[in-house]
C-alpha positions in Angstrom: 85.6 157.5 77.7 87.1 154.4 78.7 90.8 153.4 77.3 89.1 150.4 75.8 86.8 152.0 74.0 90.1 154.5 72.6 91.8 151.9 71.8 89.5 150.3 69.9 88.7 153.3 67.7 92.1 153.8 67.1 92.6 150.0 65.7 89.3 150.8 63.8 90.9 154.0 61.6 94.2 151.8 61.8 92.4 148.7 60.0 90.7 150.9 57.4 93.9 151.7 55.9 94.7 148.1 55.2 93.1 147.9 51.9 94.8 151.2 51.1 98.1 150.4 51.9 101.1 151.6 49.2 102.9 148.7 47.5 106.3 149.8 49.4 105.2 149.3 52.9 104.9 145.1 52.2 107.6 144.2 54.5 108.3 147.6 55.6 107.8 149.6 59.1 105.9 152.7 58.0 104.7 156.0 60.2 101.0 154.5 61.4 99.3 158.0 59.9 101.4 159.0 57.0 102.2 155.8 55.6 105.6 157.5 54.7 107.9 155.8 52.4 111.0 154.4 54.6 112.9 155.7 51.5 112.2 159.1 51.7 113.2 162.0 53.9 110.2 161.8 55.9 109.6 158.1 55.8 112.2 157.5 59.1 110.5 155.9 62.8 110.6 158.2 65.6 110.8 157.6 69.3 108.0 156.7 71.1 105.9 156.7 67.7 103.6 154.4 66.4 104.4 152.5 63.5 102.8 149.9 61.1 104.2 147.0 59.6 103.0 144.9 57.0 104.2 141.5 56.1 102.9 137.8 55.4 102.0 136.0 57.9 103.1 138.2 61.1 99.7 137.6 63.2 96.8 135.6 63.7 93.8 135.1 61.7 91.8 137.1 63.9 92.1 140.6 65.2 94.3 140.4 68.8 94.1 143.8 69.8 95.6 145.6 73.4 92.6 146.9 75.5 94.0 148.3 78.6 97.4 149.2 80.3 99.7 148.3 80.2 100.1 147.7 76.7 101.9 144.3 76.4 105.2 143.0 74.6 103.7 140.6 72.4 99.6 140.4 71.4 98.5 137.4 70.0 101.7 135.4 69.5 103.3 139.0 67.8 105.9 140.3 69.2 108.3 143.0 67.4 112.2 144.1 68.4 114.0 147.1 67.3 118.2 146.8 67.4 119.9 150.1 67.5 123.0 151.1 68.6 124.1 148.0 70.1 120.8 148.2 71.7 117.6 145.5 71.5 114.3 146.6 72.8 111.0 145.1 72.6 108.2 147.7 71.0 104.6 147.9 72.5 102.1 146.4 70.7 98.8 148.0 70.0 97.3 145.4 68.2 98.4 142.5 65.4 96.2 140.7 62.6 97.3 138.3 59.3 99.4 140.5 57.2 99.2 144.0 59.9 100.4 144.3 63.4 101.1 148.2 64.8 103.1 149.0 67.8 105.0 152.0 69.6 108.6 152.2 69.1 109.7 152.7 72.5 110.9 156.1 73.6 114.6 155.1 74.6 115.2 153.5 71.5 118.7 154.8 70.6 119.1 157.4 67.3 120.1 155.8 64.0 120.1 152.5 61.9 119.5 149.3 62.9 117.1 146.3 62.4 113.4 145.7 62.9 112.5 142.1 63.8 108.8 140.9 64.2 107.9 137.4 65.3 105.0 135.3 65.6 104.5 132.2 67.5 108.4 132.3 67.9 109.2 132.1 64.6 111.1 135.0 62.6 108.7 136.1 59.9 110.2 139.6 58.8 113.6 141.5 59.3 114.0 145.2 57.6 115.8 147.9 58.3 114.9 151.2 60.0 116.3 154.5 60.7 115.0 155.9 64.0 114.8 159.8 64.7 113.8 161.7 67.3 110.4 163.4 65.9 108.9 162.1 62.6 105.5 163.7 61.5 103.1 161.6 60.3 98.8 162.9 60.1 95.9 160.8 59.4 93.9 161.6 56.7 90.8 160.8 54.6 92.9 159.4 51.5 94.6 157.3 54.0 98.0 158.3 52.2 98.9 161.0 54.6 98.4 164.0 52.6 94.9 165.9 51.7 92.1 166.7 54.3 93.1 165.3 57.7 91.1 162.8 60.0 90.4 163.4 63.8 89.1 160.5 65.7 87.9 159.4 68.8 86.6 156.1 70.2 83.4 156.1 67.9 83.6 158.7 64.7 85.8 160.3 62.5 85.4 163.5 60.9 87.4 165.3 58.2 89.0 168.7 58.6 89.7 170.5 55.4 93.7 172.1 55.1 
């Protein structure tokens, strides 16, 4: 299977959960598979994760989405920083549409508070905090909530697997 094809598949399951989304991740960065509350325990980013963020206006009107290595800076005028720790470093973007845009907090990123900054076209469009830890468990699953059966996927199916 080419990484074109995974990629895609992943975006696909990613997307789905658009419609789904809780209220508290509008303007929040949010654990791609658990959708974790920021506020709670388990709701922090961890390094070298993936991560959601949903906002207005943060990408363009039609899918831009990262098909091969290596995964770029900015996608389709998005780009997204993370300050910590006196520390600035860009995340990798996996893929960036209207109100969504996911990307992959980079594994050096520094432990503790800072700032979450995502641009498009230039232009500052959302600023919120985030707490970085090293591991942060997150599963996808068929509710799209993070809890209840769970979801594997690959480049063209998903099945559930009852817990």
């Amino acid at each position: 299977m080419s990484m074109k094809h995974l990629l895609a598949g992943l975006v696909i399951v990613l997307l789905s959960a658009v419609s789904s989304a809780p209220l508290f991740s509008q303007g929040a960065a949010v654990n791609v598979a658990s959708f974790a509350n920021p506020n709670l325990p388990n709701g922090d980013l961890a390094q070298g994760g993936m991560f959601t963020v949903f906002a207005s206006n943060i990408g363009p009107a039609s899918l831009a989405q990262a098909t091969s290595f290596p995964l770029p800076t900015e996608l389709g005028g998005t780009s997204v920083q993370v300050a910590v720790g006196g520390q600035t470093l860009d995340c990798i973007m996996v893929f960036s549409v209207g109100g969504q845009a996911a990307a992959i907090l980079p594994s050096a990123t520094p432990l503790g508070n800072g700032t979450m900054t995502v641009r498009f076209n230039g232009q500052v469009r959302a600023t919120f905090s985030v707490t970085v830890v090293a591991h942060s468990f997150g599963i996808f699953s068929i509710n799209q909530q993070g809890n209840g059966p769970g979801v594997v996927t690959d480049a063209s199916a998903f099945l559930p697997i009852p817990f």
